[in-house]
C-alpha positions in Angstrom: 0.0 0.0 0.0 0.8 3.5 -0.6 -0.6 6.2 2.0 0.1 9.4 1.9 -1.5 11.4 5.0 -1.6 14.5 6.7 -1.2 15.3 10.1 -1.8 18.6 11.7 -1.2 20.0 8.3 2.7 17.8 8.3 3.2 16.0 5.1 4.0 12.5 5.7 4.4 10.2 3.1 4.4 6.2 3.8 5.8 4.5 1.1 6.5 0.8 0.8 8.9 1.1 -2.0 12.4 -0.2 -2.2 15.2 0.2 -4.3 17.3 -1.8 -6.8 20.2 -1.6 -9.4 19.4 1.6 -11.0 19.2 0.4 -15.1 20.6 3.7 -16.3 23.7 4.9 -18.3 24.0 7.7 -15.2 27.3 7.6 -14.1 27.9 9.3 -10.2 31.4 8.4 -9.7 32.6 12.2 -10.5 31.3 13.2 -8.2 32.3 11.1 -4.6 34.7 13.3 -2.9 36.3 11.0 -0.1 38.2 14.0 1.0 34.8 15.1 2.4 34.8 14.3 6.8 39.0 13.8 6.6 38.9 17.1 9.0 36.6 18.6 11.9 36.7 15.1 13.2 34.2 14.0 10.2 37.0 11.0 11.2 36.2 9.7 7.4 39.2 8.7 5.3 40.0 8.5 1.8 41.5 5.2 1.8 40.6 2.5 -0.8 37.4 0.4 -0.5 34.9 -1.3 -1.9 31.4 -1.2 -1.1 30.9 -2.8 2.2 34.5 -4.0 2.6 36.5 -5.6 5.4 39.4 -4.7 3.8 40.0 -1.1 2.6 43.4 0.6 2.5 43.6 3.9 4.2 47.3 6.5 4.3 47.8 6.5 7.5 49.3 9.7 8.4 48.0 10.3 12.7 51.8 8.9 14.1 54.9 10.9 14.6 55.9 13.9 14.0 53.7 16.6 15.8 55.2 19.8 13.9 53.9 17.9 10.7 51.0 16.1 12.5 49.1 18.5 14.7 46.4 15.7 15.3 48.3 12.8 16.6 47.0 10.0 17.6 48.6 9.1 20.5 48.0 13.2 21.7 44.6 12.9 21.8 41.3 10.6 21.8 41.9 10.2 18.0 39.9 7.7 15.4 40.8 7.6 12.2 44.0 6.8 10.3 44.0 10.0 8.4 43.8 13.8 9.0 43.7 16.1 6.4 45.7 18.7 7.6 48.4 16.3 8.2 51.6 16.1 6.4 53.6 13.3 8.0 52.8 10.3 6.2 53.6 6.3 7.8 51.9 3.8 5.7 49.0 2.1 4.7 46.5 0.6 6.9 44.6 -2.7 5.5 41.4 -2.4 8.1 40.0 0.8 9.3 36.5 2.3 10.5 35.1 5.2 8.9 33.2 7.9 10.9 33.6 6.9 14.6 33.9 8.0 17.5 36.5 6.0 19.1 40.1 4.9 18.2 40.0 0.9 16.9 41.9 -1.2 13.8 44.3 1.3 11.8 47.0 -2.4 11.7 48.7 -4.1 9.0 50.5 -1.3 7.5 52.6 -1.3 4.9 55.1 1.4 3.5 57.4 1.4 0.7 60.8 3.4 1.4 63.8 3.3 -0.7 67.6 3.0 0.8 69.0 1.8 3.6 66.0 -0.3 6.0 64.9 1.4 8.8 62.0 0.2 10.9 61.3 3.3 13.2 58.4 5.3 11.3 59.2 8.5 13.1 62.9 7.8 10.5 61.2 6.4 7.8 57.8 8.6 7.8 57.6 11.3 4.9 55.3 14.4 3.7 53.3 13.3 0.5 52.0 15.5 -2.5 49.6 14.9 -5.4 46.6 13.3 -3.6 44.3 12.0 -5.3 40.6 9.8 -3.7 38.3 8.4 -6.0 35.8 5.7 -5.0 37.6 2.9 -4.9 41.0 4.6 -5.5 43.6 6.2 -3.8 47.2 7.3 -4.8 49.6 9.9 -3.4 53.7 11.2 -4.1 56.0 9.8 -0.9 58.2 13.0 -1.8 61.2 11.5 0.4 61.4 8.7 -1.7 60.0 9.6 -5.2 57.5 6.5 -4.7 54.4 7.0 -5.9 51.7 5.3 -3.7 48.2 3.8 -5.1 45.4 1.5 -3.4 42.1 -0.4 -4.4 40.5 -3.3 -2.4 38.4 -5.6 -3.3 35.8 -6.8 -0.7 38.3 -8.9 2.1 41.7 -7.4 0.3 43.7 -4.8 -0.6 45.7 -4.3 -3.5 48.4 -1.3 -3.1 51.0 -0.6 -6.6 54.1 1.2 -5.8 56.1 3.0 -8.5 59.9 2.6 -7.5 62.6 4.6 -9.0 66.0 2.2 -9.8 68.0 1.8 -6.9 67.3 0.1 -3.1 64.0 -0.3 -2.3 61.9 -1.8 0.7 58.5 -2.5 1.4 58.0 -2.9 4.9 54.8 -4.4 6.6 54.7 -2.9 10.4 52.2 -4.6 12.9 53.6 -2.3 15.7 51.9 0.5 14.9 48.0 1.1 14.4 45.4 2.7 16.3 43.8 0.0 18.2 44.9 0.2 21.9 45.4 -3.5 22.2 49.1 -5.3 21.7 50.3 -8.6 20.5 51.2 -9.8 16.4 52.3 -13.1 15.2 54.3 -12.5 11.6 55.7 -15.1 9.1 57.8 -14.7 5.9 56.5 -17.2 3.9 59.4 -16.8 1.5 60.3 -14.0 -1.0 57.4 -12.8 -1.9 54.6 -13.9 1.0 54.2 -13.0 4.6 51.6 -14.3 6.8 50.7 -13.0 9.9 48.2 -11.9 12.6 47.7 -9.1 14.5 45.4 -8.6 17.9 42.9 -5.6 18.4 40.0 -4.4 19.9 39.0 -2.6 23.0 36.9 -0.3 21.1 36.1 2.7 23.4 38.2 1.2 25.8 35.5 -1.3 26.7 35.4 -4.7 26.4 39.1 -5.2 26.4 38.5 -9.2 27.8 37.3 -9.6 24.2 40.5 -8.5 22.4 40.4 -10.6 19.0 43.5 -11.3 16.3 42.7 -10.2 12.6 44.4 -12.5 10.0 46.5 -11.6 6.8 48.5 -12.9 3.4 50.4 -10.7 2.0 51.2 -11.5 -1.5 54.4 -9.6 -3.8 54.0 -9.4 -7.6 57.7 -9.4 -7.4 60.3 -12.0 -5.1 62.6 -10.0 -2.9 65.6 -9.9 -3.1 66.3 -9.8 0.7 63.6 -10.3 2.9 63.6 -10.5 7.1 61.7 -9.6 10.4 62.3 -7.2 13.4 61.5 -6.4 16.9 62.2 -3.7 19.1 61.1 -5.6 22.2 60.1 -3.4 26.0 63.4 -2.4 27.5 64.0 -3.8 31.1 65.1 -1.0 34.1 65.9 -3.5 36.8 68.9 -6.0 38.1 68.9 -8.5 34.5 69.4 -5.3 31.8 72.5 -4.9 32.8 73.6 -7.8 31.0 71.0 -7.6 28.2 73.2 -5.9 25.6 70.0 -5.9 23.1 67.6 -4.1 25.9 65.0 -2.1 24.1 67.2 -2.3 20.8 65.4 -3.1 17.4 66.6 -7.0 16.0 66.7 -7.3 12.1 66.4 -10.9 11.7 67.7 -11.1 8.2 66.2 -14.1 5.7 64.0 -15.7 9.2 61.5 -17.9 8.0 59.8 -18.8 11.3 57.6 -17.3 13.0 58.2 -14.0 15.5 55.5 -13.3 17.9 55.9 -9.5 20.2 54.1 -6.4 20.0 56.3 -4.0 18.0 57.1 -6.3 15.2 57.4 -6.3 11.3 58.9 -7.5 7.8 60.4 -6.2 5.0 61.1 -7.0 1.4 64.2 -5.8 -0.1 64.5 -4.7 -3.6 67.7 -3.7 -6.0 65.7 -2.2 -9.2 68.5 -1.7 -12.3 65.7 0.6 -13.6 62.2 2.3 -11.9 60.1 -0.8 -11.3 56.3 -1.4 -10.0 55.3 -3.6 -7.4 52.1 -5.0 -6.4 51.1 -5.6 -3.2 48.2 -8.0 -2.1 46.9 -8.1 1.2 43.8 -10.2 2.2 42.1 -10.3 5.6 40.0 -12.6 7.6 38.5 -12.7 11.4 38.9 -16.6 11.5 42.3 -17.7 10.2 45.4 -17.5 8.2 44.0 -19.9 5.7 40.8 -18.2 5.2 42.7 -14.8 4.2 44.8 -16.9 2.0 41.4 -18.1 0.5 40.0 -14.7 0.4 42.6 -13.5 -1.5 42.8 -16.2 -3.9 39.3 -16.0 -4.9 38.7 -12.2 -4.9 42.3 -11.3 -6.2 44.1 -14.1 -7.6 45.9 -13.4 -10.6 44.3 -10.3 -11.0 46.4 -7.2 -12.1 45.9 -4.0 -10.0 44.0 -2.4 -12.9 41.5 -5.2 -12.9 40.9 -4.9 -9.6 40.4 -1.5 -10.0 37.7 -1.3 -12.6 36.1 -3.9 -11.0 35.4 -2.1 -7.6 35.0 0.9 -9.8 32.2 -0.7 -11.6 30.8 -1.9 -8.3 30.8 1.7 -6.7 28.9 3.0 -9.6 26.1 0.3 -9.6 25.7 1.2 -5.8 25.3 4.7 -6.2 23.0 4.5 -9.3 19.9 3.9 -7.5 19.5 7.5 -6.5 19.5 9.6 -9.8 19.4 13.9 -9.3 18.9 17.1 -11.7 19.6 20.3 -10.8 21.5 21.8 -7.7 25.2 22.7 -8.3 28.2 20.5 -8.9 29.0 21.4 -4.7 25.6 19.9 -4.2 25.7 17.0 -6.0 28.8 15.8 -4.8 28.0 16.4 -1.1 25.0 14.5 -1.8 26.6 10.9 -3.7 29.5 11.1 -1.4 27.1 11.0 1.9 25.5 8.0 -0.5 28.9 6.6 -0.6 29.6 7.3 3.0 26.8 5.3 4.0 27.9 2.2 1.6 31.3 1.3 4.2 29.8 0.7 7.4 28.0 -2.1 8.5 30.5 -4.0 6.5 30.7 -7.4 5.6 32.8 -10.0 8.5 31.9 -13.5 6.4 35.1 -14.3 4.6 34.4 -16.0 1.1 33.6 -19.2 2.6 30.6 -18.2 4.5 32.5 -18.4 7.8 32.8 -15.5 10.7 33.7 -15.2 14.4 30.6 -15.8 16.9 30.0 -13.2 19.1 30.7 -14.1 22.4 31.2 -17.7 21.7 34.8 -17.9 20.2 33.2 -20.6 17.7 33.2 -20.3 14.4 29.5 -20.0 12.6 29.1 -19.9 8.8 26.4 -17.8 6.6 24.6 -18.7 3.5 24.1 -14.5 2.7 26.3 -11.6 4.4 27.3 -11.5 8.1 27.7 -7.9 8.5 29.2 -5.9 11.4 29.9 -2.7 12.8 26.6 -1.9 14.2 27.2 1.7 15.6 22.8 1.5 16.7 22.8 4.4 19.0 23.5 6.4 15.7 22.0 4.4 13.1 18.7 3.6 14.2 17.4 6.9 13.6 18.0 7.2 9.9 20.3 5.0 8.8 18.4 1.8 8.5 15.7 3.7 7.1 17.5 4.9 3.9 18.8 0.9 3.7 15.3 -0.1 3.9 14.6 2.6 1.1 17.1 1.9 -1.0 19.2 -1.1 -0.4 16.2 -3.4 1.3 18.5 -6.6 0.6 21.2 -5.6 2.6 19.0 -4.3 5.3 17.8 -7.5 5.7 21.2 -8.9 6.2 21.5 -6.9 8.3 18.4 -7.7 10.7 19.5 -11.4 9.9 23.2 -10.6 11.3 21.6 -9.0 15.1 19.3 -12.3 15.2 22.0 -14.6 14.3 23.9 -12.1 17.1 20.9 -13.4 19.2 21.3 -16.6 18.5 25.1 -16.9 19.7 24.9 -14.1 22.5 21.7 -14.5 24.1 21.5 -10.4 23.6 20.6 -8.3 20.3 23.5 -6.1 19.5 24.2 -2.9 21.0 27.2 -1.4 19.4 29.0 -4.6 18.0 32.0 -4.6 16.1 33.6 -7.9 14.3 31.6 -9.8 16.7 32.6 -8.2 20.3 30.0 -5.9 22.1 31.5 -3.0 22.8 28.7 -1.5 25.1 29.2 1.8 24.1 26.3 4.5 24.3 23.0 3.7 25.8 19.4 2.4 25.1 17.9 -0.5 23.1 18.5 0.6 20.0 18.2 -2.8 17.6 14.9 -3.1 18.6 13.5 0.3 17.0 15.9 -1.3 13.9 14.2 -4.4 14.4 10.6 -3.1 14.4 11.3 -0.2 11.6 12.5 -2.6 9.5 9.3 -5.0 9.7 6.8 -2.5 9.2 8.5 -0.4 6.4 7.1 -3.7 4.5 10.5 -5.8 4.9 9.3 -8.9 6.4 11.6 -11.8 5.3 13.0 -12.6 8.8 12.0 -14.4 11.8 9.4 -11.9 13.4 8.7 -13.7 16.3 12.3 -14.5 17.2 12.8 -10.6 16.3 10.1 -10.1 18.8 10.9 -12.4 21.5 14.4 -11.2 21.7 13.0 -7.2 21.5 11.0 -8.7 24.5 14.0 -10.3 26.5 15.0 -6.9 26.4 12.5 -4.9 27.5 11.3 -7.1 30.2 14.2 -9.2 31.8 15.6 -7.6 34.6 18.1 -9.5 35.6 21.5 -8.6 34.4 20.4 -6.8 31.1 23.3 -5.7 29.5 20.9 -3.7 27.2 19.2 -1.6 29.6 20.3 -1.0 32.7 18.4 -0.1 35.7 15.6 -1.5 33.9 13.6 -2.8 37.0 13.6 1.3 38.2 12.4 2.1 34.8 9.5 0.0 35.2 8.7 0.7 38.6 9.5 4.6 38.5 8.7 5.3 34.5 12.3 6.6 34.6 16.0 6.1 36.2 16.9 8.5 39.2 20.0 11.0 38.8 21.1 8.6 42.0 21.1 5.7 40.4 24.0 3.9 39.1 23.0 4.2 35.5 24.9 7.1 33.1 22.6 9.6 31.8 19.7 8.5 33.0 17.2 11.2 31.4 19.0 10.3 28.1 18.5 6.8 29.2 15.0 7.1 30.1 14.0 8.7 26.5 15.6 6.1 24.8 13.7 3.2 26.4 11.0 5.2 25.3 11.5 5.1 21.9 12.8 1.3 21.9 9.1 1.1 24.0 7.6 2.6 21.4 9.0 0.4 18.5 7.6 -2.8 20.4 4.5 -1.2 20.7 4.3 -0.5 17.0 5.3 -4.4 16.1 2.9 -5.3 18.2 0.6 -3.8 17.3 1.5 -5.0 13.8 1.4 -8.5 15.0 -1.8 -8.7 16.6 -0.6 -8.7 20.4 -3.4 -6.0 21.9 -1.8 -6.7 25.4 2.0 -6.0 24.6 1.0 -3.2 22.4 -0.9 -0.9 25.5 1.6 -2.0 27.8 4.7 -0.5 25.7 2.5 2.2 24.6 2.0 3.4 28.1 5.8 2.8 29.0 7.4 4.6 26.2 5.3 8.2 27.3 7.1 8.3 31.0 9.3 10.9 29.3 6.6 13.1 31.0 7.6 12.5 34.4 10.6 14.0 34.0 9.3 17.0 32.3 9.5 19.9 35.2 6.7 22.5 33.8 8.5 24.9 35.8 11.9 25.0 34.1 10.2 23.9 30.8 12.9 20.9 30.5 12.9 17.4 31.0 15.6 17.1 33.3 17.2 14.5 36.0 15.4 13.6 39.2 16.0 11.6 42.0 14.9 8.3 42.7 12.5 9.3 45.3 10.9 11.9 42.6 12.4 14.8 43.5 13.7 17.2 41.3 18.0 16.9 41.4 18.9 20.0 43.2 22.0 21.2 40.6 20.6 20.8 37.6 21.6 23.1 34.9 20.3 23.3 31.3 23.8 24.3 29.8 25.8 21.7 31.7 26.8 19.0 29.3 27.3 20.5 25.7 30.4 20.0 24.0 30.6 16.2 25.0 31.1 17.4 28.9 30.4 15.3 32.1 26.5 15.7 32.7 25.1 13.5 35.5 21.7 13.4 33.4 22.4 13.1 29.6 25.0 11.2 27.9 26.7 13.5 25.0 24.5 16.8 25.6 22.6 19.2 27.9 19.5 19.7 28.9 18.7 21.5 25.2 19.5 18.9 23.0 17.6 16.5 24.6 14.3 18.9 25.3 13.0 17.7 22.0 14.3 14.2 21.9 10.8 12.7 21.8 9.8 11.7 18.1 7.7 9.4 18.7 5.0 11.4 20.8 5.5 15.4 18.9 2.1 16.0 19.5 2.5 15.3 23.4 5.6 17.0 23.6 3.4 20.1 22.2 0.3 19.8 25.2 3.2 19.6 28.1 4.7 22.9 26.8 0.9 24.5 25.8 0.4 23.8 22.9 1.7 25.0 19.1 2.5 28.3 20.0 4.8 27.6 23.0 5.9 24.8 21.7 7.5 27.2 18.6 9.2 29.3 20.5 11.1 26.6 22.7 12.1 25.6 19.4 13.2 28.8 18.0 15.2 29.8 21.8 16.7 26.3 20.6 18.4 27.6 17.8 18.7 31.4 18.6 20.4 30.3 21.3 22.9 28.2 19.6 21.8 25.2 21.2 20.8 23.0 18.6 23.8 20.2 17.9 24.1 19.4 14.7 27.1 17.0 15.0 24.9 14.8 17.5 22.2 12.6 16.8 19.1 13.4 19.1 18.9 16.6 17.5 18.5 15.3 14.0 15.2 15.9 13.9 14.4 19.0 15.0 14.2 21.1 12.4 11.5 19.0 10.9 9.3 19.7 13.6 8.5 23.3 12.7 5.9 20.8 9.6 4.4 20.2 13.8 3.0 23.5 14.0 0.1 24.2 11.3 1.1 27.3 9.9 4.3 27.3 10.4 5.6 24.4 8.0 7.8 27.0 5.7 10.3 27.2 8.8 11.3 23.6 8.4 12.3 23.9 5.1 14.2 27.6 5.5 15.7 26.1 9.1 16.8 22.7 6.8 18.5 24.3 4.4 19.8 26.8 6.6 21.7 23.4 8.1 22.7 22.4 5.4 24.2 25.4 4.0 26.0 26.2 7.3 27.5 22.7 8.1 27.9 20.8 5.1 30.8 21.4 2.1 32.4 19.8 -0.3 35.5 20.1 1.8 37.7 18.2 3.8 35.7 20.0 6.7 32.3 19.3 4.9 30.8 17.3 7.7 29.8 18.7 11.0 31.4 15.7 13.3 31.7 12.1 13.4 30.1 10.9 10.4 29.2 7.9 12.5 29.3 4.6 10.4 27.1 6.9 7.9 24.3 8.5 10.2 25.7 12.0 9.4 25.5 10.7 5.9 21.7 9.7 6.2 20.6 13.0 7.5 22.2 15.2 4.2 21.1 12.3 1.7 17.5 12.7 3.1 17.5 16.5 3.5 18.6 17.0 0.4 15.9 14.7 -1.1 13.2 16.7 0.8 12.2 13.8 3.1 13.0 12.9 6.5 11.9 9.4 8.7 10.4 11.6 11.6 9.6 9.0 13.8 11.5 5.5 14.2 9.6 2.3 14.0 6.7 4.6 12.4 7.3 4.1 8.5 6.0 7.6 7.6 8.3 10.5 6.0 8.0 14.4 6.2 8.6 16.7 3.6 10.7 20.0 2.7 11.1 21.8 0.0 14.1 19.6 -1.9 18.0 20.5 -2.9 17.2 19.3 -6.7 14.5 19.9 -9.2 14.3 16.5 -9.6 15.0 13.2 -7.7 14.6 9.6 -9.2 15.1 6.4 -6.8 15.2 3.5 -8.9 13.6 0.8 -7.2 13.7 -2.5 -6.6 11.6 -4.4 -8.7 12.6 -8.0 -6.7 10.5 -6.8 -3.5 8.3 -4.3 -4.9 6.4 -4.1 -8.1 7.4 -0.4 -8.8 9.9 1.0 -10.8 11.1 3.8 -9.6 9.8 7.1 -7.0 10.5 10.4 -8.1 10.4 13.8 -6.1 10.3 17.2 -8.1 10.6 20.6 -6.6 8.3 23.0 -9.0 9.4 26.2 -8.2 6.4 28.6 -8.0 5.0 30.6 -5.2 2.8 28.0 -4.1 6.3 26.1 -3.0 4.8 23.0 -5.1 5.7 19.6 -4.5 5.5 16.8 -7.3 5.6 13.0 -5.9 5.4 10.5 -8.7 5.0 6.8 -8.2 5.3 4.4 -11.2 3.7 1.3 -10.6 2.9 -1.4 -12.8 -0.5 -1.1 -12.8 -1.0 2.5 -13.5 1.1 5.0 -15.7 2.1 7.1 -13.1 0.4 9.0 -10.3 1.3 12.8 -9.6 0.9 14.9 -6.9 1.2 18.5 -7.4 -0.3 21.4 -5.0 1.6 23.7 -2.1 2.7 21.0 0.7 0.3 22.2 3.3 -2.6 21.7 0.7 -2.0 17.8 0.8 -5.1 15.5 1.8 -5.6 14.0 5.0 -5.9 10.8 3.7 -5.1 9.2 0.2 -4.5 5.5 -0.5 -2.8 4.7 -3.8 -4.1 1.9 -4.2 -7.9 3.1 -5.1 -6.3 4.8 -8.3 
């Protein structure tokens, strides 16, 4: 069904339409910038990768040298492998994470360098020149060498070419450095031109650190070495034994070793003496299980492959991605902010399977196997509020690899995920967030999963009180309708809200599913927001257990990512609004549409609103609340978008968050927004482009494609075409506060 309805004059749109392979001779590949997010902590890189890759191949330029490298990583809580404004160059790094918050992966690196070997990378480090990121792609000048640098990757591997001039050269492969605070490698020369290896990581957030996990690699050379051999610069001893230790703290070169060499600042190197400038290829493939599966991986995706094969390849699968969204109008700027968000959002979750089907279980060490994808990365706190959405819109497949990975998650863990990453649960933020996924998913009309293990696992965490890892001081919640500043439980009005809104996603399956009981009973639970809403201070702010209002509260406390003992990364601002699921409720607590606009206006004229941090992502879509007043969403929108986002380095405000950021520009820009999670209804502003086509997917749905005009007239009109098979075409055209109340397609 197709329902278009109107409530208090807000255009919502619910559309059960999905996306496919656009078949179109479109080509959006000029214009992905993955410059865009490398600076103001966007934390993006502009590495190699292919779409949804474990393996990607990122400069990693965040270690030594703080005149050249301002942004270090070891000076700060730093989580990418690349910073724009750096000049001090150390390798390339063969896993990474795009758009997080929180240091992780940055190993395997490899560098070539020419002369003498040296294995320190504050010696061997170098400025670069001549960048240049394409999807897929990545090449740069190592200006102390004259080596010129490139990268692609196929799904579990990288592929790197470097141009030598004649003379000594070296490719080294470090596993000492990284950004991952976790220690330990295992590396292997294989012979002259394979090393095998494994290096240990996690601690994500600096949680977890019990389930620290090794990543596995081959390393293949389109060229035998010359000379090949390890090192390792092993802890240096201060007491009674060092003084007769004459290799204390000293770096060993191992020359032509062929066993193994296990320590934490470790590596190899390949030795080259080139008559005349020569090229080298460099294979690297990756796996989560073993040795022998990255050896597979590599054979099967790479193989004999040449690096420009592998290149056109990925190439060809960036462009098929990014064709199902198809714009006119706007300016270059705008167009390649908007397909390199689309891009953006095409990294993370990303796939864990190797090619064999097998993956790590979470929690159980074992080793499971999938028939589809196993993804990972599951950054929920972030992505459940627009992410999944735009998957289920336009890639509904992989969303529902995705719901199958957090049941298979359930399977093996007992737990949905929370924020998991290559099967460890990192714990980090708060809330239930894969249930609203969970839900979302279902009743935007993408139903080919187990519902009822979906729901019975939404339920264990909702209800079980006992040791939830998922929610916390849940037996208060249920008793109290929401968790006292004295409790034990950080950011517990933050907290509260979010059990709301994963209460409010079981409600809505339930509802879906026919269970009347569960339905009122989550209903009523997810509206105790209002408990904490003090009509005096017009906020909803922390109170004690005993329901007294906690004594030092202050509204400004807490932006910036500062200690708040009520909200988790915000003040008592950003969260005022944090209610998308009951707008109209919100509204008759503060007294109705008229007060309700001016908290949101002092929300912005007071500089309040954060547009780097999620639970304010919808707020400028509520002015389409107020009847009247819809134009303001649309001026405050693009107001957003024109202040915060650039096709710059700089051109996203913040963590990017494993594509969230991403989401929220793809959908402004369109003209429609997900207002309310686990509610599959959209809201509309006036769009970027004159025209927007989303090419659907025909293998779900029988529609071809939905596409959005923006008619400019003083009416503000708004076309929305849906091509179905059984009609020609349906238009809509009238000023956006003139839509129907109701209209069902499906009568046409």
């Amino acid at each position: 069904m197709f329902l278009v309805r109107n409530i208090l004059s807000v255009v919502v749109v619910f559309i059960s339409v999905q996306i496919a392979s656009a078949q179109t001779g479109f080509d959006p590949l000029p214009y992905v910038n993955p410059f865009i997010g490398t600076s103001n902590y966007g934390a993006t890189n502009p590495g190699a990768i292919a779409p949804r890759g474990m393996a990607s191949v990122s400069p990693f330029n965040v270690a030594g040298r703080i005149d050249l490298n301002p942004l270090e990583k070891d000076s700060q809580w730093l989580s990418n492998p690349y910073v724009h404004e750096n000049q001090f160059l150390t390798g390339f790094s063969h896993v990474n994470m795009s758009g997080v918050g929180c240091p992780e992966l940055g190993v395997i690196i490899t560098m070539p360098t020419t002369g003498e070997l040296e294995t320190d990378h504050v010696k061997y480090g170098t400025t670069y020149s001549e960048e240049t990121a394409e999807a897929g792609y990545y090449s740069a000048q190592l200006d102390k060498y004259n080596v010129k640098a490139e990268a692609t990757a196929s799904t579990r591997a990288g592929v790197s070419r470097y141009s030598f001039p004649a003379g000594k050269s070296n490719v080294l492969l470090n596993l000492g450095l990284g950004l991952t605070n976790e220690q330990g490698a295992m590396i292997h020369v294989v012979g002259p031109d394979e090393i095998e290896g494994m290096r240990m990581v996690g601690s994500f957030c600096y949680n977890n650190a019990e389930a620290a996990y090794p990543v596995y690699f081959v390393a293949k050379f389109s060229k035998p070495a010359d000379d090949f051999g390890v090192w390792k610069t092993p802890y240096k001893y201060e007491g009674l034994e060092s003084q007769w230790m004459g290799y204390n703290g000293k770096t060993r070169i191992k020359k032509g070793f062929t066993r193994e060499v296990v320590g934490d600042s470790i590596g190899a190197y390949m030795t080259y003496d080139f008559k005349e400038p020569q090229e080298v290829e460099v294979q690297i493939g990756v796996s989560y299980v073993s040795i022998e599966n990255a050896r597979e991986n590599l054979a099967k995706e790479v193989g004999d492959s040449t690096f420009e094969e592998v290149l056109t390849e990925t190439k060809n699968a960036w462009k098929k991605k990014l064709q199902v969204a198809e714009v006119e109008g706007g300016t270059n700027d705008e167009k390649t902010i908007f397909y390199t968000a689309l891009y953006h959002t095409q990294i993370h979750p990303n796939t864990l399977n190797d090619i064999n089907g097998e993956y790590p279980e979470i929690a159980t060490g074992k080793i499971g196997k999938t028939e589809g994808t196993r993804y990972t990365t599951f950054s929920l706190w972030d992505t459940y509020r627009n992410y999944h959405q735009l998957m289920s819109l336009l890639y509904p497949e992989e969303q529902l690899n995705m719901v199958r990975s957090m049941l298979e998650m359930y399977d093996e863990n007992g737990w949905l995920p929370k924020w998991e990453l290559n099967s460890t649960e990192t714990f980090t933020m708060v809330g239930d967030p894969a249930a609203v996924v969970l839900a979302d998913t279902y009743l935007r009309g993408l139903t080919d999963f187990d519902e009822e293990k979906a729901y019975e696992a939404m339920l264990k965490s909702a209800l079980d009180t006992v040791n939830n890892p998922l929610r916390p001081g849940l037996k208060e919640y249920i008793e109290n309708g929401y968790l006292g500043v004295d409790g034990d439980v950080p950011g517990p009005v933050s907290t509260t809200q979010e059990y709301n809104i994963a209460d409010y996603a079981i409600a809505q399956l339930a509802k879906k599913l026919g269970k009347k009981k569960d339905y009122r009973q989550f209903l009523k639970r997810s509206l105790s927001y209002k408990k904490l809403y003090n009509p005096e201070t017009k906020f909803i702010q922390p109170k004690n257990s005993d329901g007294s209002w906690f004594a030092e509260f202050d509204p400004l406390a807490g932006a910036n990512f500062a200690h708040n003992p009520g909200y988790i990364e915000g003040n008592a601002w950003q969260y005022l609004f944090m209610v998308p699921h009951d707008v109209n409720g919100l509204k008759k607590l503060m007294g109705g549409n008229s007060k309700f606009e001016a908290r949101l206006d002092e929300l912005f004229a007071k500089d309040q609103f954060d547009m780097a941090n999620e639970p304010d992502f919808a707020y400028g879509y509520f002015y389409n609340f107020i009847p009247g007043k819809e134009y303001k969403a649309s001026e405050k929108i693009h107001e957003l978008i024109k202040t915060y986002w650039k096709n710059a380095p700089d051109g996203i405000p913040g963590n990017d968050d494993t594509g969230t950021m991403s989401a929220w520009i793809i959908y402004s820009m369109m003209g429609i927004y997900p207002i309310t999670p686990a509610e599959p209804v959209y809201t509309f502003i006036t769009p970027t482009f004159d025209k927007v086509t989303l090419h659907l997917d025909e293998n779900i749905y029988p529609n071809k494609k939905l596409i959005i005009e923006n008619k400019t007239n003083p009416n503000g009109a708004l076309n929305l075409i849906i091509d179905q098979k059984s009609i020609k075409g349906l238009i809509f055209e009238m000023p956006i506060s003139d839509f129907p109340k109701k209209l069902d397609f499906n009568q046409y």
